[in-house]
C-alpha angles and dihedrals in degrees: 000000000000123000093012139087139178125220135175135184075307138025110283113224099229096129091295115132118260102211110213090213112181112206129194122199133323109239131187112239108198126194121282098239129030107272134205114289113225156106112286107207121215119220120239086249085053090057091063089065108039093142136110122259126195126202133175132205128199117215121181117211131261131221103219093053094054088118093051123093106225090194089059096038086055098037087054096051103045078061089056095039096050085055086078094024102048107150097067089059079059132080134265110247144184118229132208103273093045102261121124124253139168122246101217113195100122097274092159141225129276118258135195145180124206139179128201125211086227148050119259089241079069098054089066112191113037100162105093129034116283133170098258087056087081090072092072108052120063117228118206103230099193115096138160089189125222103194092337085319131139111236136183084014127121103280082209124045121186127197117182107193113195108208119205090246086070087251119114146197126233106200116184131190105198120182098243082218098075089037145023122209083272098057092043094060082054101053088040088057093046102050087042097059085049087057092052092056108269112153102191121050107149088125097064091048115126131244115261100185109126097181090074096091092022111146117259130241130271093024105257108195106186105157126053083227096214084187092092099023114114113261112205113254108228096237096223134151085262093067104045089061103102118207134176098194125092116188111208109213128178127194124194120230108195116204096260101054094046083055084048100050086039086053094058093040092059091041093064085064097218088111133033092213147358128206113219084249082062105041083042089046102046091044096050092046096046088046097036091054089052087040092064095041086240114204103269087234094045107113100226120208125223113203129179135163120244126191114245105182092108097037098063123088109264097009123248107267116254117277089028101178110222139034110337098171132080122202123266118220142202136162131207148171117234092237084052101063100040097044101047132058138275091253096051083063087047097056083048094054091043090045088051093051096039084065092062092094125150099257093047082050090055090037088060091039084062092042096055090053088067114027100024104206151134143197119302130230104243113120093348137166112181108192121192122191124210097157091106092034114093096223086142096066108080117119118176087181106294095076139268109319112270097235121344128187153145113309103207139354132210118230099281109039136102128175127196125226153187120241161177128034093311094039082236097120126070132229125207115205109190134166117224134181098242150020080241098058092042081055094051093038087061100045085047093057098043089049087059086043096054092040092056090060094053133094110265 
């Protein structure tokens, strides 16, 4: 099927390209300059996202830099860029009372070159995680697990993958705890400006301060926070089915049919307006719930992240490095979702997101000194959104990547994204648990799509 692809503990060979991808290698790049030695202490908003991402960019050739090595360009400035950004060239740690926290004492980051037997024009469409895309993106194996955690391991690991049409493909796997979607733009930027020759970037330098989110005291818990409450799992013969295999499926949103789908969303009147995040979310999580055949008594959450850097009194300074965002959450009924509008779904994700305040922000960071916690996965859709982050934007001398984008998802996420040649369509990644639910997620979604253009 288009758009869509299975994969399994190994690539599964079902017409999907299988990369021969040699690798030397992994070395460890430390930082340029000796850099403070500490503790670097992780907030309580950190602790919720302590998981690897991984992430590729595609970048063509070009044919005045014929005479440049990308690998050592590359290589030279991460040195330079981990000067100002030095805890992520540090390792992830336990304390003593069981909370995670960075060793900083310029360990370094992993660092690895690659080579691939094709050109990128063979690899078609780029634009959505496919199993080939592993190959891209090294993964440290070493471990010494703390709750299913990495520790003592590179919290940032770099490929570098040289294709035989000169382009090549930068892959990174970033621990989501020393940086959200927002803080990495920043450091890509950053680092990218230091590759095309800048020699002073101290404006561009992070903010270090980890007092900023700090618990208050005495604790002051004002919310349930039902974000990180259980929710029962309906026992059902669907559940019991165990599977190893998630299927990754996009589907592209243009322009005119997300002012199409708003437009009918406003129409209903149950709300006055609707972000893109807002009309993508509500459709995805209306079509998504249908898509896995939930129990029809089965209660399905809804989590995003939402950034909270202007929300907090007084706001989080620019270049804040760490997590800046809280989780948005909303509950439903599948009956819910399929037998209400669209707009109905809306109100619940803008209801969801009107409750991040500053002083249910506070309130979380309080509950998560004492119960520590964060969403199950029961019933559970986790939607990022990159579409107003400029992840796109990075240039280490050959130009801004072709196309980037997530390389894999676990079984309940799904990103947003900007797309095509203007950046002006959407793009939804999401992983599902069968070439059957991708099938019905589609049709779902075109449905939304068609009726949108139809008279009400």
């Amino acid at each position: 099927m288009p758009g869509s692809s299975c994969t399994g503990h190994e690539i599964v060979e079902n017409g999907e390209l299988k990369l021969d991808v040699k690798l030397s290698h992994p070395i460890l790049v430390s930082p340029a300059e000796p850099t403070r030695k500490q503790v670097y202490s992780l907030s309580n908003l950190d602790q919720i996202f302590v998981v690897p991402v991984s992430t590729v960019y595609f970048f063509n050739s070009r044919q005045h830099k014929k005479n440049r090595d990308v690998v050592a360009v590359i290589k030279d400035s991460l040195r330079k860029i981990l000067v100002l950004y030095y805890p992520m060239a540090g390792r992830l740690d336990v304390s003593e009372d069981s909370r995670f926290q960075i060793q900083c004492e310029g360990q370094g980051v992993l660092f690895v070159e690659a080579a691939a037997d094709c050109s990128i024009a063979e690899l078609g469409e780029r634009y959505r995680p496919a199993p080939f895309m592993t190959e891209l993106v090294y993964n440290n194996p070493q471990t010494s697990g703390h709750s299913s955690v990495e520790l003592d391991v590179p919290l940032l690991c770099v490929q570098v993958t040289r294709f035989k049409c000169g382009g090549f493909v930068l892959g990174l796997c970033m621990n989501h705890c020393i940086a959200d979607a927002f803080v990495a733009s920043e450091f890509l930027v950053a680092w990218g400006e230091l590759a095309r020759g800048s020699v002073d970037i101290s404006h561009l330098a992070p903010n270090l301060d980890r007092t900023l989110l700090n618990k208050r005291s005495p604790l002051r818990i004002e919310f349930p926070h039902l974000e990180f409450r259980e929710i029962d799992e309906v026992i059902s013969s669907r559940t019991n089915e165990s599977s190893t295999t998630i299927c990754s499926s996009s589907f592209t949103v243009s322009p005119h049919e997300l002012e199409s789908v708003k437009k009918r969303i406003l129409d209903h009147g149950l709300v006055t307006q609707v972000t893109t995040f807002e009309a993508l979310a509500a459709m995805t999580w209306q079509a998504r719930t249908q898509a896995v055949d939930m129990h029809p008594e089965q209660v399905a959450r809804l989590v995003f992240p939402v950034n909270i850097r202007s929300k907090l009194d007084p706001p989080l300074p620019a270049r804040f490095l760490g997590n800046g965002v809280f989780l948005g959450h909303a509950t439903a009924t599948p009956a819910e979702l399929s037998q209400n509008s669209l707009s109905h779904i809306v109100k619940l994700v803008q209801d969801a997101k009107a409750l991040v305040t500053d002083k249910y922000i506070r309130s979380a960071v309080d509950y998560l000194e004492v119960h520590r916690g964060k969403p199950k996965s029961v019933a559970l859709l986790y939607i990022s959104s990159w579409i107003r982050i400029p992840m796109n934007v990075v240039d280490f001398g050959w130009g801004e990547p072709i196309c980037m984008g997530p390389c894999s998802l676990m079984d309940e996420d799904a990103i947003f994204t900007s797309c095509g040649d203007d950046m002006k369509s959407f793009e939804v990644f999401i992983a599902l648990p069968s070439l059957q639910a991708v099938e019905t997620f589609h049709r779902c979604l075109r449905t939304t799509i068609s009726s949108s253009h139809s008279p009400a």
